[in-house]
VOPAGU-2260 file (C-alpha; in pm, 1 decimal, decimal comma):
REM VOPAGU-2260
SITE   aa  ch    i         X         Y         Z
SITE  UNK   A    0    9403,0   12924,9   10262,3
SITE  UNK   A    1    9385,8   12712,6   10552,5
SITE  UNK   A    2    9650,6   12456,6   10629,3
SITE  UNK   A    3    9620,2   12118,6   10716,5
SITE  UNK   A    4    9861,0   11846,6   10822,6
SITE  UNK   A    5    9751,6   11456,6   10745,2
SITE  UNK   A    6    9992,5   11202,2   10903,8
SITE  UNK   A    7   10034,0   10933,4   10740,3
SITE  UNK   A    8    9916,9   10787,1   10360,4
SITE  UNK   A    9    9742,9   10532,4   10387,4
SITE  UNK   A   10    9400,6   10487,4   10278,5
SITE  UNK   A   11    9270,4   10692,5   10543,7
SITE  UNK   A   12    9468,5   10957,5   10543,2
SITE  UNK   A   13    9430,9   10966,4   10156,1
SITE  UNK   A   14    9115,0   11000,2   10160,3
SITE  UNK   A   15    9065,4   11300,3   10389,1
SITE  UNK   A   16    9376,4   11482,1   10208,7
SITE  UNK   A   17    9177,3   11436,3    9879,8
SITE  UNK   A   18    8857,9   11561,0   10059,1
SITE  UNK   A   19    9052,0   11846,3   10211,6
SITE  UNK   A   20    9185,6   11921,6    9906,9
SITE  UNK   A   21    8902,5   11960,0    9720,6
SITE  UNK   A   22    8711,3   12142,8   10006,4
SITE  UNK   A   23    9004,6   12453,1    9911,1
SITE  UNK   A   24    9258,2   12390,1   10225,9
SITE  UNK   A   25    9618,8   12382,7   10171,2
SITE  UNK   A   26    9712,8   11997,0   10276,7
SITE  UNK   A   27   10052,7   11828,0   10367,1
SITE  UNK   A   28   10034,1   11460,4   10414,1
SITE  UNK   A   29   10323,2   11328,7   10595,2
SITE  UNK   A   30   10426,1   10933,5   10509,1
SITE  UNK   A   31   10758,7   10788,6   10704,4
SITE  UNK   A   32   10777,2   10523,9   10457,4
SITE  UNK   A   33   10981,4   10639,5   10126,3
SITE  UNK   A   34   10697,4   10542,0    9882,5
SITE  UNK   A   35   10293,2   10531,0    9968,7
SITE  UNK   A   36   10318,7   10171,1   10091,9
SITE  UNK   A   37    9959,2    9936,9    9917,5
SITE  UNK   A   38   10077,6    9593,2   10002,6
SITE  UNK   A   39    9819,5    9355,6   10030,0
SITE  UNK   A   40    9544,3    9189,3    9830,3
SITE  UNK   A   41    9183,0    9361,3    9708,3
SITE  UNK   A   42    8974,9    9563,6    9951,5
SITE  UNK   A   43    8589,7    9432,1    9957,9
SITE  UNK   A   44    8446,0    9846,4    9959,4
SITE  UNK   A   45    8052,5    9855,7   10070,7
SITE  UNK   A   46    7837,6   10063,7    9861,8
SITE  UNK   A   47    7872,7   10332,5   10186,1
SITE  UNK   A   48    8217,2   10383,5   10091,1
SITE  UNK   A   49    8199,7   10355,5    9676,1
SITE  UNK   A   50    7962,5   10626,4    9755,9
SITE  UNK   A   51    8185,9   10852,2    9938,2
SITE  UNK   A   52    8464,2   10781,7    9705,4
SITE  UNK   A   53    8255,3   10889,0    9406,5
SITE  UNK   A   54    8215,8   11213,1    9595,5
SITE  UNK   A   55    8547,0   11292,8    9596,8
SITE  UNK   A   56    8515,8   11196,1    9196,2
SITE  UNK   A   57    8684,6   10874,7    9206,4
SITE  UNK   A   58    8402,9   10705,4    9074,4
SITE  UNK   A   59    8528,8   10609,0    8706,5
SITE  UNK   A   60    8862,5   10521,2    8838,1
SITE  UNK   A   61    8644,3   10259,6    9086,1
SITE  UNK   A   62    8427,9   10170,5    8787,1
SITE  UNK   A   63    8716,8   10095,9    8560,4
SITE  UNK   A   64    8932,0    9871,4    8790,4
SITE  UNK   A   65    8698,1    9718,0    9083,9
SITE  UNK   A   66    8505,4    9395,3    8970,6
SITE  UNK   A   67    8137,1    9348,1    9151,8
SITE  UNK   A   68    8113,2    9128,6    9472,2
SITE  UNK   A   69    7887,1    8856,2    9305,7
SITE  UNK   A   70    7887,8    8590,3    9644,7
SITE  UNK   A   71    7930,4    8570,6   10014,2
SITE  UNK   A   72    7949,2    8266,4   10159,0
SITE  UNK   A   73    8020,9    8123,0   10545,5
SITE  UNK   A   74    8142,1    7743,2   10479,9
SITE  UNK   A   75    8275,5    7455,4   10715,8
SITE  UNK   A   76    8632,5    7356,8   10601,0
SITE  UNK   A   77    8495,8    7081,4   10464,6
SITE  UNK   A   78    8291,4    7274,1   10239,7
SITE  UNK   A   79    7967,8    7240,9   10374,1
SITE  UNK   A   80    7775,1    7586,3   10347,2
SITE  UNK   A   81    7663,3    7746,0   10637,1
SITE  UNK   A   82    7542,5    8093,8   10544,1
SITE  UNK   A   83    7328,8    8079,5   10200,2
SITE  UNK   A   84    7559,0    8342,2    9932,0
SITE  UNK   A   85    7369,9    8629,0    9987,8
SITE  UNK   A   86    7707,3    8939,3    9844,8
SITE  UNK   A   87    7589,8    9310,6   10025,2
SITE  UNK   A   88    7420,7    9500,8    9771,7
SITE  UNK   A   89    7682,0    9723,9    9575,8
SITE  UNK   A   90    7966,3    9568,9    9758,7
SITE  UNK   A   91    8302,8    9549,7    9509,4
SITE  UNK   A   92    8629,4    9423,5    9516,4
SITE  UNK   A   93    8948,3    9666,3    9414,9
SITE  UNK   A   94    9305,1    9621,3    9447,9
SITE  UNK   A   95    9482,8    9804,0    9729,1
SITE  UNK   A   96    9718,9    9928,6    9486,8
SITE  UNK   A   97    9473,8   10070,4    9242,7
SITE  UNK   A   98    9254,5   10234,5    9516,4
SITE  UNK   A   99    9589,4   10388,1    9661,8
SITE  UNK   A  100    9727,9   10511,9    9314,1
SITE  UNK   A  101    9398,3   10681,5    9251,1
SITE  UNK   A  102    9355,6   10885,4    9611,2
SITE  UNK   A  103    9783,1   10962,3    9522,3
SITE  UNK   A  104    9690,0   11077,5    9194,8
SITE  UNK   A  105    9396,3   11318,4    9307,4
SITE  UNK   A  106    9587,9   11494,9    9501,6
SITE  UNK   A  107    9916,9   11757,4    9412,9
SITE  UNK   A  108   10231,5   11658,0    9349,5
SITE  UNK   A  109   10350,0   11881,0    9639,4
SITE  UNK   A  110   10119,1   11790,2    9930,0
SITE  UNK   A  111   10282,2   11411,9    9971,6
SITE  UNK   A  112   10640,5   11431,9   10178,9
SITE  UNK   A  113   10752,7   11075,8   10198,3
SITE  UNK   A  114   10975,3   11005,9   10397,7
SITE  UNK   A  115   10920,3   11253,6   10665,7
SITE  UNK   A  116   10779,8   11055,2   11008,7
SITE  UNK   A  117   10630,4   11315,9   11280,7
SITE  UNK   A  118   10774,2   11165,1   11609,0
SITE  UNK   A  119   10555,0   11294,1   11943,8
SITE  UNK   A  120   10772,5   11531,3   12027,0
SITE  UNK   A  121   10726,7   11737,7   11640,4
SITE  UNK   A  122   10357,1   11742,5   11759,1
SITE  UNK   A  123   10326,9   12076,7   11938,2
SITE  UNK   A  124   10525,1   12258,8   11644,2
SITE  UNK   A  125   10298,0   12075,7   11403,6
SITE  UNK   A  126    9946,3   12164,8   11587,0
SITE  UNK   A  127   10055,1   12519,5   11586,6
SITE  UNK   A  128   10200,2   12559,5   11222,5
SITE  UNK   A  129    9883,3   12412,1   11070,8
SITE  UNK   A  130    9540,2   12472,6   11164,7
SITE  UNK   A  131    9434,7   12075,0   11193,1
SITE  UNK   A  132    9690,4   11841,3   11212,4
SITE  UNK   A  133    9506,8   11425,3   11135,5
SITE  UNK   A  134    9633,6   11119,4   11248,5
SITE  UNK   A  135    9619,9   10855,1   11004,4
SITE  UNK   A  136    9946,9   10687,6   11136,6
SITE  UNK   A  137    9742,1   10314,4   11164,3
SITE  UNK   A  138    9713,2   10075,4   11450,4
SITE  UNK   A  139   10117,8   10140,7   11572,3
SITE  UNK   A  140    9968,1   10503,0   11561,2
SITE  UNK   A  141   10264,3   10779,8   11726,5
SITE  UNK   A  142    9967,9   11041,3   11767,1
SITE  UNK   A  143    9749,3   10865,4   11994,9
SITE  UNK   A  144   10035,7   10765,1   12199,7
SITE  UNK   A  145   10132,5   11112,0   12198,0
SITE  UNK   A  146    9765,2   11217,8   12284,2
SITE  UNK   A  147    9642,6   10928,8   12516,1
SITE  UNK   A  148    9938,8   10776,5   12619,2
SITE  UNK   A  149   10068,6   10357,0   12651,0
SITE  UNK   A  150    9797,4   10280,1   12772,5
SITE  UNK   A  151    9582,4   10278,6   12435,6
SITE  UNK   A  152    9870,9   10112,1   12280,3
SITE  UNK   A  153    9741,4    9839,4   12020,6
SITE  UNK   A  154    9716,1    9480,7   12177,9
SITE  UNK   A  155    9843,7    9130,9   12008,6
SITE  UNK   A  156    9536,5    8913,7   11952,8
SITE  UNK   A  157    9785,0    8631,7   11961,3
SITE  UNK   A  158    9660,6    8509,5   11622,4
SITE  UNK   A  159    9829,4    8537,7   11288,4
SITE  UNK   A  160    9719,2    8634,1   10912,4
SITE  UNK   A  161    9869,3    8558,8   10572,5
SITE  UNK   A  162    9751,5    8718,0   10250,5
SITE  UNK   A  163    9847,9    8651,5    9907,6
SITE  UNK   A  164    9741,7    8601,5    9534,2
SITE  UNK   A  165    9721,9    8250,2    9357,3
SITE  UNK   A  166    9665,0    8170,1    8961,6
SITE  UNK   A  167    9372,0    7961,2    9048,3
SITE  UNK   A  168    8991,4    8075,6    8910,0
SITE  UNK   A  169    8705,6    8191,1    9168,2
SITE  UNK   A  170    8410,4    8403,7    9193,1
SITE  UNK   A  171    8238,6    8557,2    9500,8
SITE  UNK   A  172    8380,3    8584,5    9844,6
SITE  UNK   A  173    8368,4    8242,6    9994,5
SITE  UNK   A  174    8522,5    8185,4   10381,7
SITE  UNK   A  175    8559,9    7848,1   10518,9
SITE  UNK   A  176    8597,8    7818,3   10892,0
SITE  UNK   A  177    8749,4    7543,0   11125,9
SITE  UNK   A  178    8880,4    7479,4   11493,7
SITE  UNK   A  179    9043,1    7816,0   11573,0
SITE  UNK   A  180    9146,1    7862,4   11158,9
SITE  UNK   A  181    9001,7    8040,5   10846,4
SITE  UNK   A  182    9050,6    8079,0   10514,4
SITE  UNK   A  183    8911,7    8332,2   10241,3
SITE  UNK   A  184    8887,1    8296,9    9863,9
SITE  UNK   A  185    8755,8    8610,0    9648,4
SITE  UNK   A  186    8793,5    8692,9    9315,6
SITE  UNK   A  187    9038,3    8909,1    9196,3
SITE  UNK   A  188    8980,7    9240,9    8949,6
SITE  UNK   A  189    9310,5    9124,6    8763,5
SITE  UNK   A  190    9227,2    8774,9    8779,1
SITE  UNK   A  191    9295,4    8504,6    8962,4
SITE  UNK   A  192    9267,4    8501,0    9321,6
SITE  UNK   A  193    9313,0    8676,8    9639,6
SITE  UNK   A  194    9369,1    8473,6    9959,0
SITE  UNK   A  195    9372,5    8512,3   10372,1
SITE  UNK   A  196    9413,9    8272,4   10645,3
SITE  UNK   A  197    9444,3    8336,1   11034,4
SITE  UNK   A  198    9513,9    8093,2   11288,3
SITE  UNK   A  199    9689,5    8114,3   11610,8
SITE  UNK   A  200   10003,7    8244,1   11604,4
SITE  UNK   A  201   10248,6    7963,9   11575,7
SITE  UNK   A  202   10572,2    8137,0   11623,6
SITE  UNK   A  203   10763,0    8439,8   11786,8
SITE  UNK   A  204   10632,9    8785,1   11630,6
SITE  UNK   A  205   10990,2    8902,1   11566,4
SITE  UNK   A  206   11108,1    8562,6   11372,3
SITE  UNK   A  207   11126,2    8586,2   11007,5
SITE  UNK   A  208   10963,0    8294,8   10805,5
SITE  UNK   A  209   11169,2    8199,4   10456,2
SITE  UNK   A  210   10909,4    8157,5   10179,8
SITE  UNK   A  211   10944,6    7791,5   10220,5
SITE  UNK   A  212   10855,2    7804,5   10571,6
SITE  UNK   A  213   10558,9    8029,0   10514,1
SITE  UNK   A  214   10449,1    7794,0   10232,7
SITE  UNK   A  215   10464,8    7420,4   10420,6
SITE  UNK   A  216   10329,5    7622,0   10741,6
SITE  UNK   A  217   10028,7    7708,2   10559,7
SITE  UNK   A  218    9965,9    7383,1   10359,1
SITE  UNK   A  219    9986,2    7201,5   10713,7
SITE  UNK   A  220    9744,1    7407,5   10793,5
SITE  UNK   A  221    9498,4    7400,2   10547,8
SITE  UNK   A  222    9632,3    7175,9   10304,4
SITE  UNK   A  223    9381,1    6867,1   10395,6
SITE  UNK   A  224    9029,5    7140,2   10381,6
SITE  UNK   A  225    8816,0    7129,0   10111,6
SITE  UNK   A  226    8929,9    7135,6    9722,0
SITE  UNK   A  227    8881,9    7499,5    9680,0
SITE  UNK   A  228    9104,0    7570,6    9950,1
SITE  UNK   A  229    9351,0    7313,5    9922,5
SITE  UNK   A  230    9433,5    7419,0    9548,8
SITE  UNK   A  231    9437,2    7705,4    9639,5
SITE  UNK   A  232    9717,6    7659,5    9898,1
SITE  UNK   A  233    9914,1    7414,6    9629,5
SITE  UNK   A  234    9892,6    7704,3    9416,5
SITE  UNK   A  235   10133,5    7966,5    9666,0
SITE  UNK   A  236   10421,0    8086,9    9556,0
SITE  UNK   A  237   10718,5    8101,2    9794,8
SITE  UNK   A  238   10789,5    8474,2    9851,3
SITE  UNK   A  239   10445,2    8580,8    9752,8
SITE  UNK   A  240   10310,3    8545,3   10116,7
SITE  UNK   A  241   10204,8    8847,8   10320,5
SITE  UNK   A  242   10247,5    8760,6   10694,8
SITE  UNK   A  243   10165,5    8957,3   11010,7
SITE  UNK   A  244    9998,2    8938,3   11389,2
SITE  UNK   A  245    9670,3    9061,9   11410,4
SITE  UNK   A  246    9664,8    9343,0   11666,9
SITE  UNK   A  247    9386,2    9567,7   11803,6
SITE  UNK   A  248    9306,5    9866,3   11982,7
SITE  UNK   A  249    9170,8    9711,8   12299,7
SITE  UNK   A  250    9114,4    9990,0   12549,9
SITE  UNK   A  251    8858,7   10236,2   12337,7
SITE  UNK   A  252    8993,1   10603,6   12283,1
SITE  UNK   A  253    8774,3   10821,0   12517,0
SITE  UNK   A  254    8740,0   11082,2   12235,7
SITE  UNK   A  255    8908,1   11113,9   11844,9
SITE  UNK   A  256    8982,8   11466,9   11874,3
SITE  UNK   A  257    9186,6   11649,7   12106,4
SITE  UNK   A  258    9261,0   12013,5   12052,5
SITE  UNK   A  259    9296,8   12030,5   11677,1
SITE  UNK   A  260    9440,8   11707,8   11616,8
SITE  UNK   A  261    9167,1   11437,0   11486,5
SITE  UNK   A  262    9252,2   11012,9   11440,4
SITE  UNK   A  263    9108,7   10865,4   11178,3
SITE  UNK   A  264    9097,9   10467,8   11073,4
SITE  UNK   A  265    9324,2   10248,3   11288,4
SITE  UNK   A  266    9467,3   10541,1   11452,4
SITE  UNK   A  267    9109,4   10591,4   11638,7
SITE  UNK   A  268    8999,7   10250,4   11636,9
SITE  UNK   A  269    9216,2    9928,9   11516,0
SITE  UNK   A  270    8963,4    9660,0   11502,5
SITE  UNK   A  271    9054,4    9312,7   11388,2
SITE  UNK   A  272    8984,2    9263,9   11018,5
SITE  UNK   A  273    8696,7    8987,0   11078,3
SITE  UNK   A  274    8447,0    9184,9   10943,8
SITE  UNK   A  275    8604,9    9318,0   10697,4
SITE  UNK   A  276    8512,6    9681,9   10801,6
SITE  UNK   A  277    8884,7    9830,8   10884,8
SITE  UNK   A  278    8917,5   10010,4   10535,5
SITE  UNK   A  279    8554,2   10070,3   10485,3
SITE  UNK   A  280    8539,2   10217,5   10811,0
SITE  UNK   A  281    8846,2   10478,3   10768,8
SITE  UNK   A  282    8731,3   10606,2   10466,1
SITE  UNK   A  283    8379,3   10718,0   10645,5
SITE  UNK   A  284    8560,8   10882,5   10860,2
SITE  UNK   A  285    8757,3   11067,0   10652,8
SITE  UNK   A  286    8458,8   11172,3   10476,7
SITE  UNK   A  287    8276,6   11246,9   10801,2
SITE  UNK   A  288    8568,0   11459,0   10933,5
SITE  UNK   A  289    8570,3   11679,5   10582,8
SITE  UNK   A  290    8240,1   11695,8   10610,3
SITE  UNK   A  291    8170,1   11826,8   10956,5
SITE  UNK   A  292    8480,7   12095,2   10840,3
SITE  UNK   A  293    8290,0   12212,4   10567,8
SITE  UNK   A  294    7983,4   12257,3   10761,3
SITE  UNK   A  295    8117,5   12457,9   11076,3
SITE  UNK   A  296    8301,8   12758,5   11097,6
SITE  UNK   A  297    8530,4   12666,1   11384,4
SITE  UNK   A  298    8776,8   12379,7   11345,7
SITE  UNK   A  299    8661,4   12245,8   11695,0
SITE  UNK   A  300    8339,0   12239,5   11700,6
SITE  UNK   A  301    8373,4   12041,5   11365,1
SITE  UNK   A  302    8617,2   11783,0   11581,6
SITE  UNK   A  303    8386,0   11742,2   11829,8
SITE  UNK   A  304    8087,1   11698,3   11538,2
SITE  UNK   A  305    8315,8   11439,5   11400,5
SITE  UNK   A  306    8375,0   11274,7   11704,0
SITE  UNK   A  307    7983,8   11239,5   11793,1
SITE  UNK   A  308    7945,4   11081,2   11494,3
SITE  UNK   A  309    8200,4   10819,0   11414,0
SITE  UNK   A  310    8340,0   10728,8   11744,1
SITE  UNK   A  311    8006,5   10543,8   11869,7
SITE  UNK   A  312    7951,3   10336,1   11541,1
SITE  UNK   A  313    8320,4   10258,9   11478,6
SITE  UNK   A  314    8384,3   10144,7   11847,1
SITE  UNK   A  315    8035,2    9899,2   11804,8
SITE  UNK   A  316    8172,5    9797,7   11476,8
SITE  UNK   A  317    8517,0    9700,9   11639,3
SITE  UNK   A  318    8359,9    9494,2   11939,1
SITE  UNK   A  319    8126,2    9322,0   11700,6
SITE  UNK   A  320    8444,2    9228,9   11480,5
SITE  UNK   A  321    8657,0    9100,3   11797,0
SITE  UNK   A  322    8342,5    8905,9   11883,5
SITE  UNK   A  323    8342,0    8695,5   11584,0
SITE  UNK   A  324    8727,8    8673,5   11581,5
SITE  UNK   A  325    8691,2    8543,0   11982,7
SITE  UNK   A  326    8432,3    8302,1   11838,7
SITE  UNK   A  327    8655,6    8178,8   11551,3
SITE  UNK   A  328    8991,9    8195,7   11715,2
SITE  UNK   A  329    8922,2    8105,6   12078,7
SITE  UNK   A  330    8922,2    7755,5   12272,5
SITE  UNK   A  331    8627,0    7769,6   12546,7
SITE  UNK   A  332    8745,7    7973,7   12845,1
SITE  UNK   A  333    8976,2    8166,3   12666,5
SITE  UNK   A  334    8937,0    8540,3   12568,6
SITE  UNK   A  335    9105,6    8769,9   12368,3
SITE  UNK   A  336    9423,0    8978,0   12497,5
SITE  UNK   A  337    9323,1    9328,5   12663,3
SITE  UNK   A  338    9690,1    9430,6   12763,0
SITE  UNK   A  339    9973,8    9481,0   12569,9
SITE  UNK   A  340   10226,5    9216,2   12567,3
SITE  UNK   A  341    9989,1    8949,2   12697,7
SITE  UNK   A  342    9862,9    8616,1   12520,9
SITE  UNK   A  343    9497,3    8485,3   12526,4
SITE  UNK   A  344    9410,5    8341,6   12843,8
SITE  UNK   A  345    9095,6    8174,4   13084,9
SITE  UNK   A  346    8831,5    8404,2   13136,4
SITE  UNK   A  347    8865,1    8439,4   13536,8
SITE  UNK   A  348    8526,5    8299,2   13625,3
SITE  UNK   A  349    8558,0    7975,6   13376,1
């Protein structure tokens, strides 16, 4: 049986340890963490993906716990519309948890090691004990350092997200946008709602907000925007805010497969989460990467099929995504940070 080494559980690399399972290799997914980490809120999945996931016979476990997208809708933070609600056709909404627990729960008891990081240096031992080793190891990902080096480390955007969960009722997807801020309302399959907000980062990466903090930080933010949103923020919870800098993979990967080692999701291509693609778009490529397996004989020919076909689209997808999160985030003159470490600055020629 052949052997296959996935690093790293997250969605991505649950997915294409499920789809290597089932395609008859022998799969070890590797996870540093000492459970398979699904903080967060729901994942919007387009039908592209709830199609791929049904392949890999998820589908009732999908039906049963994702809810339908039923709106989309662009408004001012005063509420003013400025998109008509127009939801992508066979778009749904699923916790991160439940999506998680059902890719951990199609796969064998055995194949998850948690617990067990693969530093660069375990690399060469791992690319020869197993005939494909993946990198799924997200946006801070060890195997494209190891493969490409610093300088396709992931960049700080120098803007900030919170996510969260409030008792409050909505339907639909609605995101409300104002000067350099946002905030998103969807439904929620368990009820309620699921929240996000970005804004520019207001302090030091490395300080630790108390839930109080995060909570008065966020209703001077958005506390004064429309209703929706401001009961929304009157609704957080101290301690039930999810915060973090956005970062992104700024200098594009010149290839996602090198030898037999393949990167997958934010390993290959951190985007920023504007579009809402980042999940959607690691789960096709898990599915292309099984694919192409399946349908060559040689594991590098099927890299180098894989890498034809997601690294074009995914790398599009990524610069379309930082475009609207320039436009959103970013004073005139200003652009988004393209070297580690730095901050957003004047474009040179404004």
């Amino acid at each position: 049986m052949t052997t296959a080494t996935v690093v790293g559980a997250g969605i991505a690399g649950l997915t294409v340890a499920v789809g290597l399972h089932r395609a008859g290799w022998s799969v070890q997914v590797l996870e540093q963490e000492q459970t398979v980490r699904a903080s967060g809120t729901a994942v919007l999945l387009q039908r592209t993906a709830v199609n791929g996931l049904e392949s890999l016979g998820l589908g009732p476990g999908i039906d049963a716990r994702a809810i339908p997208l039923t709106g989309l809708q662009l408004r001012t933070r005063g509420g003013l519309p400025i998109s008509p609600s127009r939801p992508p056709s066979g778009a749904v909404l699923i916790e991160r948890a439940d999506l998680a627990g059902l890719l951990r729960d199609s796969l064998p008891e055995p194949a998850l090691v948690l617990g067990h990081p693969l530093v660069a240096g375990d690399l060469a031992s791992a690319c020869a004990d197993a005939a494909l080793v993946v990198g799924a190891d997200g946006v801070h990902s060890t195997l494209r350092g190891a493969l490409f080096g610093r300088a396709y480390r992931a960049t700080a955007t120098g803007t900030t997200v919170w996510r969260g969960t409030a008792e409050v009722t909505t339907a639909g997807l609605t995101e409300y946008w104002g000067q350099r801020r946002r905030f998103g309302i969807s439904g929620r399959p368990s009820g309620g709602t699921n929240w996000y907000a970005t804004a520019t980062a207001t302090v030091p990466p490395a300080r630790r907000m108390s839930g109080q903090e995060e909570s008065e930080e966020l209703q001077r933010l958005f506390g004064h925007w429309d209703g929706a949103v401001a009961a929304t923020v009157a609704s957080i919870g101290e301690g039930s805010v999810l915060r973090h800098d956005i970062h992104h993979l700024a200098r594009r990967l010149p290839r996602y497969q090198l030898g037999n080692v393949a990167l997958i999701g934010d390993a290959a291509h951190a985007m920023t989460p504007d579009l809402g693609r980042g999940a959607n778009e690691a789960i096709l490529d898990a599915l292309s990467l099984v694919g192409n397996l399946e349908a060559h004989d040689r594991v590098d020919r099927a890299l180098a099929a894989y890498d034809r076909s997601r690294r074009r689209v995914t790398q599009l997808t990524a610069a379309a995504s930082l475009a609207v999160h320039t436009l959103i985030h970013c004073a005139p003159g200003q652009t988004i940070p393209t070297t580690p470490g730095d901050h957003a600055r004047p474009r040179s020629d404004a």
